[in-house]
C-alpha positions in Angstrom: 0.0 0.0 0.0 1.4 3.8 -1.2 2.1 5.9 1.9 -0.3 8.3 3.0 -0.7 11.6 2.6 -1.1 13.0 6.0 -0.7 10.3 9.0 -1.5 11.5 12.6 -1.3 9.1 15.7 -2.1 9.3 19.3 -2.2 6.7 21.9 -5.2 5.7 23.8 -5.9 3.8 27.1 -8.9 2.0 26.0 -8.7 -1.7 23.9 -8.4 -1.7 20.3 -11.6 -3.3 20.2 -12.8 -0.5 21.8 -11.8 2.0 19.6 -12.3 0.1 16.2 -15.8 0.1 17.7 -16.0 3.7 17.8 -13.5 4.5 15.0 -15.7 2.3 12.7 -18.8 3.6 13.5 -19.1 7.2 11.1 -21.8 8.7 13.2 -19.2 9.1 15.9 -17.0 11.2 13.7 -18.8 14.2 13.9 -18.5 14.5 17.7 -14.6 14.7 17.5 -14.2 16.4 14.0 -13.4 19.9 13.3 -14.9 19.6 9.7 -17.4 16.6 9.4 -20.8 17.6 11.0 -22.6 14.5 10.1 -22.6 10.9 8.9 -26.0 9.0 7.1 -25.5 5.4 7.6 -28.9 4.2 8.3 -27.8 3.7 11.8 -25.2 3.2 14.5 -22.4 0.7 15.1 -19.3 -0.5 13.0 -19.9 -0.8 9.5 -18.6 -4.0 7.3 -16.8 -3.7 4.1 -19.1 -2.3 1.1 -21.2 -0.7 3.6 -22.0 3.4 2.5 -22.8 6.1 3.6 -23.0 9.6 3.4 -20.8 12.3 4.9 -21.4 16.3 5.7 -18.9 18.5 6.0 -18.5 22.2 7.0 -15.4 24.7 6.8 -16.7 27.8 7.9 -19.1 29.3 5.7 -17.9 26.7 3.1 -20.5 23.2 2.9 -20.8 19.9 1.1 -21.3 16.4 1.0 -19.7 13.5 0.2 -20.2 9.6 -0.8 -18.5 6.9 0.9 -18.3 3.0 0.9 -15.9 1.1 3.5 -13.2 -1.0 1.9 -11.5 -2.3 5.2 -13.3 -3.5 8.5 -11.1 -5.7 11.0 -11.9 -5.5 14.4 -9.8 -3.8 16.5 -7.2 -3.3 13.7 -8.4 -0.8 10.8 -10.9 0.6 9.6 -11.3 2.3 5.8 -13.3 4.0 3.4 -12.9 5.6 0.4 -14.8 9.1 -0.4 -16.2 11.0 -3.8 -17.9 13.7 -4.7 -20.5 13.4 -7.6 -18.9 10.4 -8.8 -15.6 11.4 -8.6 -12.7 10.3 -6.4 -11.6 12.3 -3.1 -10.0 10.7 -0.7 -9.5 7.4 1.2 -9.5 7.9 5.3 -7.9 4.7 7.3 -7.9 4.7 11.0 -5.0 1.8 11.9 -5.0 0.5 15.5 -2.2 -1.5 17.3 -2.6 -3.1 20.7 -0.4 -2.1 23.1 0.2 -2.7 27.4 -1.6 0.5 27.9 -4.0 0.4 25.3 -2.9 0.9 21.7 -1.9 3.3 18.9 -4.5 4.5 16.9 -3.2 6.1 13.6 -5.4 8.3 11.2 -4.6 8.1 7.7 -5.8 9.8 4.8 -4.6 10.0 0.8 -5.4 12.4 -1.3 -7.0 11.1 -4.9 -8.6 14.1 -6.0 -7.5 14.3 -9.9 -7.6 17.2 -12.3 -10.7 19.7 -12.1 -12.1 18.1 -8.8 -8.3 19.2 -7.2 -8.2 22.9 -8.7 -12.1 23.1 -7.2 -11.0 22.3 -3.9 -10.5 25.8 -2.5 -13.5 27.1 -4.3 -16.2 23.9 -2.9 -14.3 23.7 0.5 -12.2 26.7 1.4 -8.9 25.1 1.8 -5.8 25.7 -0.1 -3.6 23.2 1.0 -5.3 20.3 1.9 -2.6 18.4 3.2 -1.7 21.3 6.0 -5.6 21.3 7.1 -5.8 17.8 7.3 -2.5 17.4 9.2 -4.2 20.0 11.8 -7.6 18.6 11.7 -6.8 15.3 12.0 -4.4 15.7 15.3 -7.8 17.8 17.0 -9.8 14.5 15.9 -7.4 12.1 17.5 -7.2 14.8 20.6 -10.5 14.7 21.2 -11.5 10.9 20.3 -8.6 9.9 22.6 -10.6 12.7 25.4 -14.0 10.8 24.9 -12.5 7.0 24.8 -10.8 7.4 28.1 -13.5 9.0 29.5 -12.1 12.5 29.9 
């Protein structure tokens, strides 16, 4: 697998299992997220492999939504899914989690696969310039937070 684009990790005191749980359940996103305010899919809990569902996303005045389908679901491991817009291919967001004696490492991952006019739209549709400097800071106030509600904080 390429290397991603932006990868943030923290480490939590809570099981993996635990946190793939919550990780792989979208409608939990929101809660820690700086930029998605919302996930459809048609209820609560992890989500198995070709499962979709729909994300919302805000950016100060800036708002949209996105498609997404999950293309990896192992319990208390990883959890992916890939994300377009109108048919078109954004992104792919992995959370990877490793067990460790206090709990384990949970990294966020994300690649960029926005091609041609879908890339040069991205400051116009979402209000960010460089999306790999807004992710970086974005993602380490999801973890932040995630690891916050986990441990019960």
């Amino acid at each position: 697998m390429e290397l991603p684009d932006v990868s943030v990790s923290v480490r939590v005191a809570a099981p993996a299992e635990v946190v793939w749980a919550a990780v792989a359940d979208p409608t939990r996103i929101a809660s820690w997220s700086p930029e998605n305010t919302d996930a459809n899919a048609g209820g609560v809990g992890p989500l198995p492999v070709g499962a979709a569902f729909d994300g919302s996303n805000r950016n100060g005045r800036f708002r949209w939504s996105t498609s997404c389908v999950v293309v990896e679901s192992t319990p208390g491991a990883a959890f992916a899914f890939d994300v377009s817009y109108l048919g078109m291919a954004v992104a792919r967001w992995r959370y990877a989690i490793t067990a460790t004696a206090e709990g384990c490492l949970v990294e966020e991952q994300w690649w960029d696969r926005r091609r041609g006019v879908l890339k040069s739209l991205g400051l116009v549709g979402t209000g960010v310039r460089d999306r790999v400097a807004h992710n970086t800071q974005t993602m380490r106030q999801t973890l932040a937070v995630m690891r916050a509600d986990l441990e019960g904080r």
